[in-house]
C-alpha positions as semicolon CSV with decimal commas, in nm:
position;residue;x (nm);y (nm);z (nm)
1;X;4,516;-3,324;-2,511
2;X;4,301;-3,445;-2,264
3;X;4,560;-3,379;-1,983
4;X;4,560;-3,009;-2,084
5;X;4,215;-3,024;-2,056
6;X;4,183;-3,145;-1,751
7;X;4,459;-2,843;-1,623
8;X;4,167;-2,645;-1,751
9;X;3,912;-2,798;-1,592
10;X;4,118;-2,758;-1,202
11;X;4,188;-2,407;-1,298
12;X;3,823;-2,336;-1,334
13;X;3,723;-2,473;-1,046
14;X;4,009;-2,313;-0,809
15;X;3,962;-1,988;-0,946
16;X;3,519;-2,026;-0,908
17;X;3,578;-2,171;-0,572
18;X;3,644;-1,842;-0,352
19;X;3,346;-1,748;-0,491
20;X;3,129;-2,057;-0,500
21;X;3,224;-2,083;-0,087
22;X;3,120;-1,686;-0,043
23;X;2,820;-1,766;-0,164
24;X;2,737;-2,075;0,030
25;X;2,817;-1,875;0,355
26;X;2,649;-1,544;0,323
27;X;2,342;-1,687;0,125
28;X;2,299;-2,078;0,139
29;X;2,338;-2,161;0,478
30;X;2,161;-1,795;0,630
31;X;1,884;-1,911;0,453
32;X;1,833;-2,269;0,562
33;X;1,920;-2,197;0,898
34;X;1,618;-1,914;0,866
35;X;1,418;-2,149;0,749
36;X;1,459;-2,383;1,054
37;X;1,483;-2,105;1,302
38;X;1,069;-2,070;1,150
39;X;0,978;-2,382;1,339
40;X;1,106;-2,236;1,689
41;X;1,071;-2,006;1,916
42;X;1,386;-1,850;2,003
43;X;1,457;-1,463;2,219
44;X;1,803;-1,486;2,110
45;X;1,976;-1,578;2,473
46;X;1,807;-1,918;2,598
47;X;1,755;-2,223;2,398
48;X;1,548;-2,276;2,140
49;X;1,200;-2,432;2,159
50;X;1,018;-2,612;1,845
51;X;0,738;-2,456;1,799
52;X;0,608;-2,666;1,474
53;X;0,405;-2,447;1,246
54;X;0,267;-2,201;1,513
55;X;0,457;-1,878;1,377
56;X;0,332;-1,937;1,032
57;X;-0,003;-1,984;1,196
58;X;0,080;-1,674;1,381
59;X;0,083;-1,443;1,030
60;X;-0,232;-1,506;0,917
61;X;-0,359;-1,403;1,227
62;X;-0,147;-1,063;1,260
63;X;-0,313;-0,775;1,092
64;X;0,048;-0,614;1,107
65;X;0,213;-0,830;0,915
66;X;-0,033;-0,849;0,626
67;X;-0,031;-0,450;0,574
68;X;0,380;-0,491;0,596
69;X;0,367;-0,770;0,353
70;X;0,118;-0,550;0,147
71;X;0,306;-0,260;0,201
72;X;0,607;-0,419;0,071
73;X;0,413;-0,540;-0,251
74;X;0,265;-0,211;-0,338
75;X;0,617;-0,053;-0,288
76;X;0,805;-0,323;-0,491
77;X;0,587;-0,303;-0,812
78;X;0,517;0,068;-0,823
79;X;0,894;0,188;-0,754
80;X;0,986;-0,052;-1,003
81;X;0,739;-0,003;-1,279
82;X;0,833;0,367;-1,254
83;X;1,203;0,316;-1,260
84;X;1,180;0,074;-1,514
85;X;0,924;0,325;-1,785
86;X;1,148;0,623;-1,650
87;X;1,452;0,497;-1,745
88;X;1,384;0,350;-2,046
89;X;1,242;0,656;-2,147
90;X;1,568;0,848;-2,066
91;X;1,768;0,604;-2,237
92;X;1,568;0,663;-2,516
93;X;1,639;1,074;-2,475
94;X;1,997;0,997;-2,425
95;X;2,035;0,765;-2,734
96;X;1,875;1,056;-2,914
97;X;2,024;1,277;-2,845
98;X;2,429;1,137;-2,873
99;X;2,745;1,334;-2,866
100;X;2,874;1,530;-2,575
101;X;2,534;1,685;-2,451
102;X;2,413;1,293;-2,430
103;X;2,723;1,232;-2,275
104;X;2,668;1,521;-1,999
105;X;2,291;1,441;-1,919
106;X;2,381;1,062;-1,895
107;X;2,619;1,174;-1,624
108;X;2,343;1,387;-1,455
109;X;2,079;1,154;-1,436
110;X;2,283;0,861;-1,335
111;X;2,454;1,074;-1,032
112;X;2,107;1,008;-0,790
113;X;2,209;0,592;-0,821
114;X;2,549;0,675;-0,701
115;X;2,427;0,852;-0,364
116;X;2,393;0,648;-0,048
117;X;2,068;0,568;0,010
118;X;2,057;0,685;0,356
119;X;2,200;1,008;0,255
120;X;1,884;1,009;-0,021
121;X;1,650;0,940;0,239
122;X;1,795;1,186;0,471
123;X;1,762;1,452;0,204
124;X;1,397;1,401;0,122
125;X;1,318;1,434;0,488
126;X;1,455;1,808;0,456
127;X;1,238;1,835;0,125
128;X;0,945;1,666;0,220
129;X;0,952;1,906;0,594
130;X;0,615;2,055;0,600
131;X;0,775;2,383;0,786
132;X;1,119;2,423;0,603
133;X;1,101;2,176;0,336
134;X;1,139;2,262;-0,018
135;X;0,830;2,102;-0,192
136;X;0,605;2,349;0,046
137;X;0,813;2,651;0,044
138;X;0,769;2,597;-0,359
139;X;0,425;2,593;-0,342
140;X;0,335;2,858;-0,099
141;X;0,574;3,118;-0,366
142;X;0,367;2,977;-0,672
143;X;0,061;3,062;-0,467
144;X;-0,094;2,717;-0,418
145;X;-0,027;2,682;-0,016
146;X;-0,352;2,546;-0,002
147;X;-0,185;2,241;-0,123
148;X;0,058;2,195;0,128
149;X;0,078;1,922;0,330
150;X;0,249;1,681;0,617
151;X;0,366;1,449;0,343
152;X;0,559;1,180;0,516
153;X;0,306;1,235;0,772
154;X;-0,044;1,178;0,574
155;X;-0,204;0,861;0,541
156;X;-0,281;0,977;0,201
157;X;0,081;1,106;0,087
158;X;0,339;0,917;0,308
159;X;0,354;0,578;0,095
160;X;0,329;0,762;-0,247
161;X;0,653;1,010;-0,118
162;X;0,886;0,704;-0,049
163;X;0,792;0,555;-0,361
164;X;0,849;0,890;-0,562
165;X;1,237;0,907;-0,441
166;X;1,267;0,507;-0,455
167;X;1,202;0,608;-0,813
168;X;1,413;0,889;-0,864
169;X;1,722;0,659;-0,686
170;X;1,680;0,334;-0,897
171;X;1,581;0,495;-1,236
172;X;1,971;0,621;-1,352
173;X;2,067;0,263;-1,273
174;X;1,814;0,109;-1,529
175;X;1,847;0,408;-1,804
176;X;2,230;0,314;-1,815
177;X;2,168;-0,065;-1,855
178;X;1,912;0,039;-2,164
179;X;2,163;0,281;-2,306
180;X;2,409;0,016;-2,321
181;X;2,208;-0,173;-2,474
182;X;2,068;0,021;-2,724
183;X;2,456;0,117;-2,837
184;X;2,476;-0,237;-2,958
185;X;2,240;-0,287;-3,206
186;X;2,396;-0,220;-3,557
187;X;2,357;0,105;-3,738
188;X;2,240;-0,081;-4,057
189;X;1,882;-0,145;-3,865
190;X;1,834;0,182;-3,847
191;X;1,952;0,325;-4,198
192;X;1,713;0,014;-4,341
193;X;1,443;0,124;-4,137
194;X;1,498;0,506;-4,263
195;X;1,491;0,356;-4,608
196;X;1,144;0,221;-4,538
197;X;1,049;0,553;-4,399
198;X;1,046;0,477;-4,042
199;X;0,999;0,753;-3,785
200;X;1,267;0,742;-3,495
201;X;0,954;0,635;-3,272
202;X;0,907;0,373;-3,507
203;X;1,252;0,294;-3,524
204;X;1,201;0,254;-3,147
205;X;0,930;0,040;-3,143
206;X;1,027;-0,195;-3,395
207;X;1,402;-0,236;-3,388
208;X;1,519;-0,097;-3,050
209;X;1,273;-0,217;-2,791
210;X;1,234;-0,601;-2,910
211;X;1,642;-0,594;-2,915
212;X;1,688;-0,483;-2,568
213;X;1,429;-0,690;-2,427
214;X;1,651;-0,944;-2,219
215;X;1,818;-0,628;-2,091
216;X;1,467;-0,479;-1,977
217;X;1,378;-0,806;-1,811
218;X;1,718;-0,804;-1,650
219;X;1,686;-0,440;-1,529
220;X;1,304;-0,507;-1,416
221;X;1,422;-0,822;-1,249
222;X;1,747;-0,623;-1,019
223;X;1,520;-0,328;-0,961
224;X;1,244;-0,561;-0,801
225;X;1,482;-0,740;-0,584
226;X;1,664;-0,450;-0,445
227;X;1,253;-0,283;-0,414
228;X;1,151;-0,572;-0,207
229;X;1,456;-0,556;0,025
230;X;1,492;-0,201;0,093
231;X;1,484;-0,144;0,457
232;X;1,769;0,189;0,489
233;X;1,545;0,434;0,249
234;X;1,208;0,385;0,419
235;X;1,391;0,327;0,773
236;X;1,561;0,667;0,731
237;X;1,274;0,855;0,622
238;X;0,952;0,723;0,813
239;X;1,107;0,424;1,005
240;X;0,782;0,255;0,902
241;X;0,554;0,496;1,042
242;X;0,321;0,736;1,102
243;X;0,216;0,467;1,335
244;X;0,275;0,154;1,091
245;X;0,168;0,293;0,815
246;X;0,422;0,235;0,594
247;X;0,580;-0,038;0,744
248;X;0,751;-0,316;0,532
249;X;0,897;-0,662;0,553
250;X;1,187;-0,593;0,666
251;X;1,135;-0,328;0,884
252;X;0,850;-0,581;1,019
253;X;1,107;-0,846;1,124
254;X;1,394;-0,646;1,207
255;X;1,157;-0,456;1,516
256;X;1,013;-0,813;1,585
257;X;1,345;-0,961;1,593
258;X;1,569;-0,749;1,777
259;X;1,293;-0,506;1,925
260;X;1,101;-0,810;2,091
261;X;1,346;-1,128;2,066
262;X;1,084;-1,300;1,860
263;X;1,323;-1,476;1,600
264;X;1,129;-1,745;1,507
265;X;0,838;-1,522;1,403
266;X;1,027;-1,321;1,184
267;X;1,241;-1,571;1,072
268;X;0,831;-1,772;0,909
269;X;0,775;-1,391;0,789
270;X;1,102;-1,413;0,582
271;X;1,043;-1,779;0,430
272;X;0,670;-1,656;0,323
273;X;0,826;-1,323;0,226
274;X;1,089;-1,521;-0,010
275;X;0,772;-1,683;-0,127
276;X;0,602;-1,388;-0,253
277;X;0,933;-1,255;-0,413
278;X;1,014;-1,520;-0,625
279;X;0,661;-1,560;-0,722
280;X;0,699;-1,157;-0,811
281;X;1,014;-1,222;-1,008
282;X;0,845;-1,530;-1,226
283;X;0,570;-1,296;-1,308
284;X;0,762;-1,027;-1,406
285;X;0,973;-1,330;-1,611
286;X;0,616;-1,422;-1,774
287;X;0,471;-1,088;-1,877
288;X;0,822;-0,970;-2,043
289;X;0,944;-1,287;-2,203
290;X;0,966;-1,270;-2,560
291;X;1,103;-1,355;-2,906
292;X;1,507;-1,420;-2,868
293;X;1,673;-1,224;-3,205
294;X;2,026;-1,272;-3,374
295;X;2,222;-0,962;-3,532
């Protein structure tokens, strides 16, 4: 017995350690080596000189990076807020709704999650084009051209845009999750709720939504990491600007980086940046922890 346990045991491990070694290499040892690469200063040619805490100095002194890092925040928490009360509402639609028309529209409003992101971000350039684009060409035939605008191009607009299609990209991924959810709570909740005269909004609010909590955490929790890392959708549309308007993290140390062979400074912005994330993902952790049920 305990010899076939032990077979077990190996088997485990050989079959987790492809995996367990991926991991190390493309996450574990990037990252620490980031986080020493902080302490020098470092063009990427000649040899590296410590520079001690002088980059991290460095950021609080940089207005740049503090409207990327804010930049990054405000994008993070607003894309994924909306994704997160879109989708959830279009699971709920979806659930609704059932059969082959639920079927259909599920396949619809997934479809934007399975473009490319560049290709999305490429697309809303076109729409967003304030002499051929779509959104102004609708609003000049509905008679409101007074409303249109330079929108990737205004202070006022350009930041709001990204986050709009940022939305419109992430939300199919989190309505699916929800949906799946939702499909496996038992039937008998809801025919003892109908019993007790419960609307299907109630039914929502009082069966459904505490059920699928851990799945709303989860989807709130991938949304906001992928948010906080996007660098292709905003690269593609603004490429940070007007200016650096809507410049992010990454786009921050990617230009600093490779643009000015200043390594070590974005390699402090990353570690602080990592900082702020997983502060961000504890939060959202906090706010949507809740009762654990059993069916």
């Amino acid at each position: 017995m305990k010899r076939k346990k032990s077979c077990i045991s190996w088997t485990g491990i050989a079959f987790l350690a492809p995996a367990l070694a991926f991991i190390v290499v493309c996450n574990v040892i990037p990252f620490v080596w980031n986080f020493v690469l902080s302490f020098q200063e470092w063009d990427g040619f000649h040899e590296a000189q410590f520079a001690g805490f002088a980059n991290y100095l460095a950021i609080w002194k940089d207005t740049l990076v503090q409207k990327s890092l804010l930049n990054s925040i405000i994008y993070a928490v607003c894309s994924t807020a909306g994704g997160v009360l879109l989708g959830l509402f279009l699971a709920t639609l979806i659930f609704k709704l059932g059969g082959k028309e639920g079927s259909f529209f599920r396949l619809v409003l997934y479809s934007p999650a399975m473009l490319p992101t560049a290709v999305v971000g490429m697309m809303f350039v076109f729409f967003y084009n304030p002499e051929m684009g779509l959104l102004n060409q609708f609003l000049k035939a509905v008679g409101l051209g007074d409303l249109t605008n330079v929108w990737l191009q205004s202070k006022s607009t350009a930041m709001a845009c990204i986050i709009f299609v940022a939305i419109w990209k992430c939300t199919g991924s989190v309505m699916m999750l929800c949906f799946a959810a939702m499909q496996t709570i038992p039937g008998t909740l809801y025919e003892s709720g109908k019993l007790d005269g419960a609307s299907f909004g109630k039914q929502m609010r009082h069966i459904t939504y505490p059920l699928i909590k851990p799945m709303i955490l989860l989807s709130a929790i991938n949304t906001l990491g992928s948010q906080y890392k996007s660098y292709d959708l905003i690269f593609t549309m603004t490429q940070g600007g007007p200016g650096n308007l809507t410049s992010t993290v990454p786009i921050y140390m990617t230009k600093t980086a490779f643009n000015f062979g200043k390594f070590g400074n974005a390699a402090s912005v990353g570690v602080v940046f990592t900082f702020v994330v997983a502060v961000s993902i504890i939060l959202v952790r906090t706010l949507l922890k809740g009762e654990e049920y059993e069916l």
